[in-house]
C-alpha positions as CSV (number, residue, x, y, z in Angstrom):
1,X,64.1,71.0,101.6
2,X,66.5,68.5,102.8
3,X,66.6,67.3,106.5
4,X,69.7,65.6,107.8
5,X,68.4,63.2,111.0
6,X,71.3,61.4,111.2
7,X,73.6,63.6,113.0
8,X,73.8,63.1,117.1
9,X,71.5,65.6,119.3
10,X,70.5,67.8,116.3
11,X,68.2,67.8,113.1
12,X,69.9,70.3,110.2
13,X,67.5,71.5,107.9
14,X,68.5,73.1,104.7
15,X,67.2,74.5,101.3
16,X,68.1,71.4,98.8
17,X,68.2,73.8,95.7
18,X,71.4,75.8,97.8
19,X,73.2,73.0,99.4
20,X,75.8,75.3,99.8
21,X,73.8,78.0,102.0
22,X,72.8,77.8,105.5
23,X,71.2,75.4,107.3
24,X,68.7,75.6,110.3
25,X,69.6,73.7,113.2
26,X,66.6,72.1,115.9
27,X,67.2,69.8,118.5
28,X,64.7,66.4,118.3
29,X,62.0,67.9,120.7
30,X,61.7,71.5,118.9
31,X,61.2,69.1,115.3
32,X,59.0,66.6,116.6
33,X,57.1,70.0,117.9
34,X,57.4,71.4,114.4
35,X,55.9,68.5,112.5
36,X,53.0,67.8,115.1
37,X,52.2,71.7,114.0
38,X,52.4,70.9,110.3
39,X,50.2,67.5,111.2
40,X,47.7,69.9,113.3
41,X,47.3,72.4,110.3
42,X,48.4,75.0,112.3
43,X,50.6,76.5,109.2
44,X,47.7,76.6,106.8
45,X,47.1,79.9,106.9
46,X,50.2,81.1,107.0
């Protein structure tokens, strides 16, 4: 997984072993929310 943070406004997301496919796109609030769920655990059972 590769994730671009340096572009303005957004956060591009992308699988680093396709660099060619799509990318995900989340603005800084819905990422920040994203990795304060991976810190809370609330993926592990997923």
């Amino acid at each position: 997984m590769e994730v671009a943070s340096n572009l303005p406004g957004i956060i591009a997301v992308r699988d680093s072993k396709d660099p060619d496919g799509p990318a995900l796109i989340f603005t800084p609030a819905e990422w920040r929310a994203f990795l304060g769920g991976v810190r809370a655990g609330e993926f592990n059972d997923v």
